[in-house]
C-alpha positions in Angstrom: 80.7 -31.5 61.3 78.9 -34.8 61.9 78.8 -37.8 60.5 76.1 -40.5 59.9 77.1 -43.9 58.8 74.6 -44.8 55.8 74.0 -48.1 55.3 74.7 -50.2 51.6 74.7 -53.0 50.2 77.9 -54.2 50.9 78.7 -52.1 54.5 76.9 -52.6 58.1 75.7 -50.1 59.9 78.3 -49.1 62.7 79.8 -46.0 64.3 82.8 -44.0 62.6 85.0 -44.7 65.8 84.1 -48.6 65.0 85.4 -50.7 62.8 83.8 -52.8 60.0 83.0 -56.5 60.7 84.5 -58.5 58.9 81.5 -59.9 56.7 81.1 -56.4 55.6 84.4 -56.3 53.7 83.5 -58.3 50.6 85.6 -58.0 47.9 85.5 -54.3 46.1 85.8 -56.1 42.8 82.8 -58.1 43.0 80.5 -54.9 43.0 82.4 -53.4 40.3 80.1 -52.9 36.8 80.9 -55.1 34.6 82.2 -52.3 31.6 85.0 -51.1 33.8 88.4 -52.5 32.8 91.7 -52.3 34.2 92.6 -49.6 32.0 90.1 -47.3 32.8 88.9 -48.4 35.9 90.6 -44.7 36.9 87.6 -43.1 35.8 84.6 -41.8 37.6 81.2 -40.7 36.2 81.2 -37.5 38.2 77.6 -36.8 37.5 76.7 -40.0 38.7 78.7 -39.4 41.5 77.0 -35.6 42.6 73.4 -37.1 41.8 73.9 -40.3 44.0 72.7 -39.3 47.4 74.2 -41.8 50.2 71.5 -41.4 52.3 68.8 -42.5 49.6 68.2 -46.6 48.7 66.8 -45.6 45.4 70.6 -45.8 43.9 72.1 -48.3 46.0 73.8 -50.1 43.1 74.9 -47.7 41.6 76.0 -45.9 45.0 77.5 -49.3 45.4 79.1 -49.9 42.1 80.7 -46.1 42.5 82.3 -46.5 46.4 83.5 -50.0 44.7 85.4 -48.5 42.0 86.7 -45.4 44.0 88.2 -47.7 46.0 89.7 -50.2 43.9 91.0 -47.5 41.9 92.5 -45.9 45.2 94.0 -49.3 46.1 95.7 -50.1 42.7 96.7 -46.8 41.5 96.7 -44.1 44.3 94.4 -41.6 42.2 91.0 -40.9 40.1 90.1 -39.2 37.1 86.4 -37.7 37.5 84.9 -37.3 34.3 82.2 -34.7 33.2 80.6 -33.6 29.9 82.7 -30.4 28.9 81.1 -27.2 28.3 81.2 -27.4 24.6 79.8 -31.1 24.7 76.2 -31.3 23.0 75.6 -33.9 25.9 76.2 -31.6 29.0 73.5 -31.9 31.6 72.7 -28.7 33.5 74.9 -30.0 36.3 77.7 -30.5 33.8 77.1 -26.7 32.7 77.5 -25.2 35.8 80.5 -27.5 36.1 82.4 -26.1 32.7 80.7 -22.2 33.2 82.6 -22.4 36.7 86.0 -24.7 35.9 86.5 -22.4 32.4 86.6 -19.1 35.1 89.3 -20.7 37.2 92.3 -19.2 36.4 91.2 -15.6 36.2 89.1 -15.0 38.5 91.5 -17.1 41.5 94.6 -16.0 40.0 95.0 -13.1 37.6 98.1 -12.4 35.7 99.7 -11.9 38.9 103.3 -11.9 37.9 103.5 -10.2 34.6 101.7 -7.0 36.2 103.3 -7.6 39.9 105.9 -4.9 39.6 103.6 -2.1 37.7 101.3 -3.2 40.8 104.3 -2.5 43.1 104.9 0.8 41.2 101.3 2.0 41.5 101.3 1.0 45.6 104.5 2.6 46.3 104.6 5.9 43.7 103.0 9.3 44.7 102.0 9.8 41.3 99.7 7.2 41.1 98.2 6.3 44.6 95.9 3.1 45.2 94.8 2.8 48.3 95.6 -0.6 49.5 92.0 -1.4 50.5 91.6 -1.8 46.3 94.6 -3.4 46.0 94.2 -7.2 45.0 97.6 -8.6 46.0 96.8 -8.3 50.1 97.3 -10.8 52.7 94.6 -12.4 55.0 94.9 -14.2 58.4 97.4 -16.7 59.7 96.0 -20.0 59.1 95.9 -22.2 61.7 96.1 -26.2 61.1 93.9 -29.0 62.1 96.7 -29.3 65.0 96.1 -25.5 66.1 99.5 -24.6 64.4 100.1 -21.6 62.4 101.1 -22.5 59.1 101.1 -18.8 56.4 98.8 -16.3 55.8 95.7 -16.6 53.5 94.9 -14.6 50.6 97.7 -13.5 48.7 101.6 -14.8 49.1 104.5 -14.3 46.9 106.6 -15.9 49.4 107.6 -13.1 51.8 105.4 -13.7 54.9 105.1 -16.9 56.3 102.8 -16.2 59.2 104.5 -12.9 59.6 105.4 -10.2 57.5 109.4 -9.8 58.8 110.6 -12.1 55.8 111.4 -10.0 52.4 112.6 -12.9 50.1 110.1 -13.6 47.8 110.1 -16.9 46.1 110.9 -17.3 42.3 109.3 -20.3 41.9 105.8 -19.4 42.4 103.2 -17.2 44.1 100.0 -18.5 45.7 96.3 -17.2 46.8 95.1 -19.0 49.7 91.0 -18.9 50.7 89.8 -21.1 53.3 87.3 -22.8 53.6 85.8 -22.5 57.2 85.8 -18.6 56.6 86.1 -17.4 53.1 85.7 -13.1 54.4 88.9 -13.7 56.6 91.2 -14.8 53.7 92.2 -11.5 52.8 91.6 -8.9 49.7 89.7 -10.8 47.2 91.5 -10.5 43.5 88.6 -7.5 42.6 87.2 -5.7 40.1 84.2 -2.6 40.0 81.6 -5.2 40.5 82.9 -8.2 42.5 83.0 -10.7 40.3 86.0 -12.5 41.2 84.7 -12.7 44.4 81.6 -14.4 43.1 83.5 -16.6 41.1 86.3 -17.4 44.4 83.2 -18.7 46.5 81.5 -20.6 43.5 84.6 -22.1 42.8 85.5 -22.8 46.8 81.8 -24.2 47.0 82.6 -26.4 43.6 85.4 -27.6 44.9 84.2 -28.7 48.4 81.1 -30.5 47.3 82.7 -32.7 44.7 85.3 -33.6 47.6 82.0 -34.2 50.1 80.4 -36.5 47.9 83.9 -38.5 47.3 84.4 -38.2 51.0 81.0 -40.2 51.7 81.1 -42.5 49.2 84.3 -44.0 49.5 84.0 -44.3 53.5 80.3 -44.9 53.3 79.1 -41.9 55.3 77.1 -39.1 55.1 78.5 -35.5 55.6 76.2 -33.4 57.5 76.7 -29.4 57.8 76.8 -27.4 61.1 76.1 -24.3 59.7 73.0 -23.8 56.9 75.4 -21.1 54.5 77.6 -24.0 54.0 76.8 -23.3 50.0 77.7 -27.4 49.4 75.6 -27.2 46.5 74.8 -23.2 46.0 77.9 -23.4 43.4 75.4 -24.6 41.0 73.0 -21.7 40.5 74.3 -18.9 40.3 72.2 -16.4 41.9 72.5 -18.0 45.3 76.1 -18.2 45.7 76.8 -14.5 47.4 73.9 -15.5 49.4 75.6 -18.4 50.5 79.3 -17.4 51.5 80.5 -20.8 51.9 81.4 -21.3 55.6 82.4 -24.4 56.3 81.8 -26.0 60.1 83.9 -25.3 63.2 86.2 -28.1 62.4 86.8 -27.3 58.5 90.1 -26.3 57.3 90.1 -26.9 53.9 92.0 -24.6 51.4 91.8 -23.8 48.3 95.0 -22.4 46.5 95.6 -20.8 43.4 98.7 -20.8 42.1 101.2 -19.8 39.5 104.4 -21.4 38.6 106.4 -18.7 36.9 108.8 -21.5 35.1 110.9 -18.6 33.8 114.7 -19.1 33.7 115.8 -17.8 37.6 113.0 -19.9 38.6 114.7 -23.0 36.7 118.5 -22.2 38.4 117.1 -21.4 41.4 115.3 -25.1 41.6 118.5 -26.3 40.3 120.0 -24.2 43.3 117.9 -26.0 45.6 119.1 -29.1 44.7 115.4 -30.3 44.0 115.4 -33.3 42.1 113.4 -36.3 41.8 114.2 -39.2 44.1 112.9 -41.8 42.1 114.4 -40.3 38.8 116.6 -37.6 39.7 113.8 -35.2 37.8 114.3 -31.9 38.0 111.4 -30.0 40.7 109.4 -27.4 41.3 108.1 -29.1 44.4 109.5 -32.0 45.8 107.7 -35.7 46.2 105.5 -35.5 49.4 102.0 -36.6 50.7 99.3 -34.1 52.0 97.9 -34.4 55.3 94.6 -34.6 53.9 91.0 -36.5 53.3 90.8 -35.5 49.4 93.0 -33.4 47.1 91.2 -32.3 44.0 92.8 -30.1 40.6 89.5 -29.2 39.0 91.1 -28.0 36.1 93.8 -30.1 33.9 94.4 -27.2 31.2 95.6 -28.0 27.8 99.2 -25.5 28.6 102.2 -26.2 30.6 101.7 -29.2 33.1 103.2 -30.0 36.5 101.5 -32.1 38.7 102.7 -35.9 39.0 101.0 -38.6 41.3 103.0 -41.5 41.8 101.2 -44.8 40.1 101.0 -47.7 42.3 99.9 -50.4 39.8 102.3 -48.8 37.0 105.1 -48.0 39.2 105.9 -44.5 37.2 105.5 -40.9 37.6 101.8 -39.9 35.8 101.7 -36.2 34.6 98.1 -35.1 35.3 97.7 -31.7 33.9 98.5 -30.3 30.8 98.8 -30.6 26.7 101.1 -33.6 27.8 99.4 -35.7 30.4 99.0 -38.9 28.8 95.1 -39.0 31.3 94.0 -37.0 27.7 94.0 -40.2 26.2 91.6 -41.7 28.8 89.1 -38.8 27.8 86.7 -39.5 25.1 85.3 -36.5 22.9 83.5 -34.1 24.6 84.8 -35.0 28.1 86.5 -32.9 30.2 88.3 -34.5 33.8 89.4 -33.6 37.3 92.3 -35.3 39.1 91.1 -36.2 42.7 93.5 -38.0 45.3 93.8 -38.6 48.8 96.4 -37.7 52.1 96.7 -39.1 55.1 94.2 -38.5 56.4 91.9 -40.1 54.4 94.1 -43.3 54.8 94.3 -43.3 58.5 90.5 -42.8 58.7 90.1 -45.7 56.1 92.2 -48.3 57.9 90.6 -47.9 60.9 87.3 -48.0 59.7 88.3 -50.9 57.2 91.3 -52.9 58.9 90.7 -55.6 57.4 90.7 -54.3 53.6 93.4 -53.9 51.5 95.7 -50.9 52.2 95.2 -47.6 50.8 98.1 -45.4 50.9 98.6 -41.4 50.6 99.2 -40.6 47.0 103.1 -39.7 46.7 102.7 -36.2 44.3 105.2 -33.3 43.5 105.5 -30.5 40.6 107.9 -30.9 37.8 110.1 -27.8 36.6 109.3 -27.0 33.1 110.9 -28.7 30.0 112.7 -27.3 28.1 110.6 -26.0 25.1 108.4 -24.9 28.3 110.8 -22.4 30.2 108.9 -18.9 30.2 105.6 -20.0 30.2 103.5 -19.7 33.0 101.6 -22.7 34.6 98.5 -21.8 36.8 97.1 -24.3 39.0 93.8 -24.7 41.0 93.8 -27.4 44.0 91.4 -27.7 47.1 92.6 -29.6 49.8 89.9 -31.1 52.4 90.8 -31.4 55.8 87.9 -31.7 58.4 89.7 -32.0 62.1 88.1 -35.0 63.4 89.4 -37.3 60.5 92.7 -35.6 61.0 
């Protein structure tokens, strides 16, 4: 992948192994628009935000007042909210449609009922009675994948804990079960999740495609640069019609290794003692977790899909000082939303800060945003939680 710096109004043209002058770094504030107050300066027009192309002047302010407010946001709470017309809103744009047909096919087609039907699967993989050949069978692992630093981390496709990068464990986890596509080479992430016609498959590489060009466009507009594709099947905006996406398969360039994971929190009662078990709890508030506090490695992290179930997620808020839930019938981000809007949760991982503060050193710190997953309540204990999140990672911002 390369990358062009575009110019704007508020950023000089220089190399990405440069750093900023330091006439360039005017005050993100200043070029913020003028309706955005502190208690919503979280969210992000994400229309605006696909349609405003960094290499074109035509939109500069508005290119401008978006990187601004991305940034700010970054700076004073450690996450955004990216707002779009939902797919039942009268006011959807054909952009926001293809955004609510492909975020409302999410959870099934990235992670079926995986754990309700696992040991029938089992049954039916193991039983004479019934065979399945396991080329048809969805729950199948993929290849290792290796890391930005050439180290192998666990297999794509499917994982209910058992292989690591090899397949000599045999404890799978009770907390949850993943499916893991990446995004440099969709084919080699192992059995899609399929059906007679391939559907889910269609739907895994729309929604990897989705995923990866939301994170592009944040990607050049808060770093004011333009990412350009090695390869033309790159399908960064395929996504969005539908009868191009198996045409496009979605590689990614040589130094890609994004991921997107589906995943499902079983939150049943051995899950909840086994977390206890663990000893995972909340260092901040002694919370009891599913996953404990970390920061990803990173450029952008993005949950498409907030749900209206069971949440989990929790970014740490800088300017608030608390724990935010982001997804689910509880998040207190529904109260941001106006009717008719549906969100996704974007944040950022090392990566994104290292590459920021050397671009930027002179501009106010941004930090990795400090997440983790909470173990279910306890009116929530046997209800499953199904998560979507896409990780970008391209190696030479690593």
């Amino acid at each position: 992948m390369s990358v062009h710096i575009a110019q704007t109004p508020s950023f000089s043209v220089f190399s990405s192994n440069d750093v900023a002058p330091q006439s360039s770094l005017e005050s993100v504030s200043a070029d913020l628009p003028n309706n955005v107050a502190n208690n919503d300066l979280r969210k992000i027009n994400l229309l605006k935000l696909m349609s405003t192309d960094i290499q074109s002047d035509d939109n500069s302010t508005i290119r401008s007042q978006i990187r601004s407010q991305i940034i700010a946001a970054l700076q004073t709470h450690g996450y955004i909210l990216l707002t779009y017309p939902s797919s039942t809103s009268n006011q959807g744009s054909a952009l926001g449609s293809a955004l609510g047909s492909s975020t409302s096919k999410l959870h099934s087609a990235l992670l079926p009922p995986l754990h309700s039907t696992i040991s029938s699967i089992k049954n039916l993989l193991t039983s004479p009675q019934n065979p399945w050949p396991p080329s048809s069978c969805p729950l199948t692992k993929g290849s290792v994948y290796f890391n930005e630093n050439s180290t192998p981390m666990y297999k794509l496709g499917y994982d209910n804990g058992t292989g690591g990068t090899s397949d000599s464990h045999n404890t799978e986890d009770p907390i949850r079960e993943y499916y893991r596509v990446s995004s440099k080479e969709p084919e080699g992430s192992g059995g899609f999740p399929s059906d007679k016609y391939g559907s889910r498959k269609f739907e895994i590489v729309r929604i990897l495609n989705m995923c990866r060009h939301v994170c592009d466009c944040l990607l050049s507009q808060s770093l004011a640069v333009t990412v350009n594709r090695r390869h033309r099947n790159s399908g960064v905006r395929s996504w969005a019609e539908e009868e191009k996406v198996l045409r496009y398969e979605g590689e990614g360039g040589e130094d890609d290794y994004s991921i997107l994971y589906g995943m499902n929190y079983f939150n049943t009662v051995e899950a909840v003692e086994h977390a206890r078990g663990q000893g995972n709890y909340g260092v901040k508030d002694g919370r009891l977790l599913n996953l404990k506090e970390h920061v990803d490695p990173s450029l952008w992290v993005l949950e498409p899909v907030l749900g209206d179930g069971v949440g989990g997620l929790e970014v740490w808020d800088e300017r608030g000082e608390k724990w935010v839930l982001c997804d689910g019938v509880r998040s207190s981000l529904n109260d941001l939303l106006l009717p008719g809007e549906a969100a996704m949760v974007a944040f950022v991982g090392k990566g994104f800060a290292k590459t920021y503060s050397r671009m930027y050193p002179d501009a106010k710190e941004i930090k990795p945003t400090l997440h983790r997953v909470v173990a279910p309540r306890e009116d929530e204990v046997g209800k499953e939680r199904r998560s979507v999140i896409f990780e970008q990672k391209y190696g030479e911002y690593m």
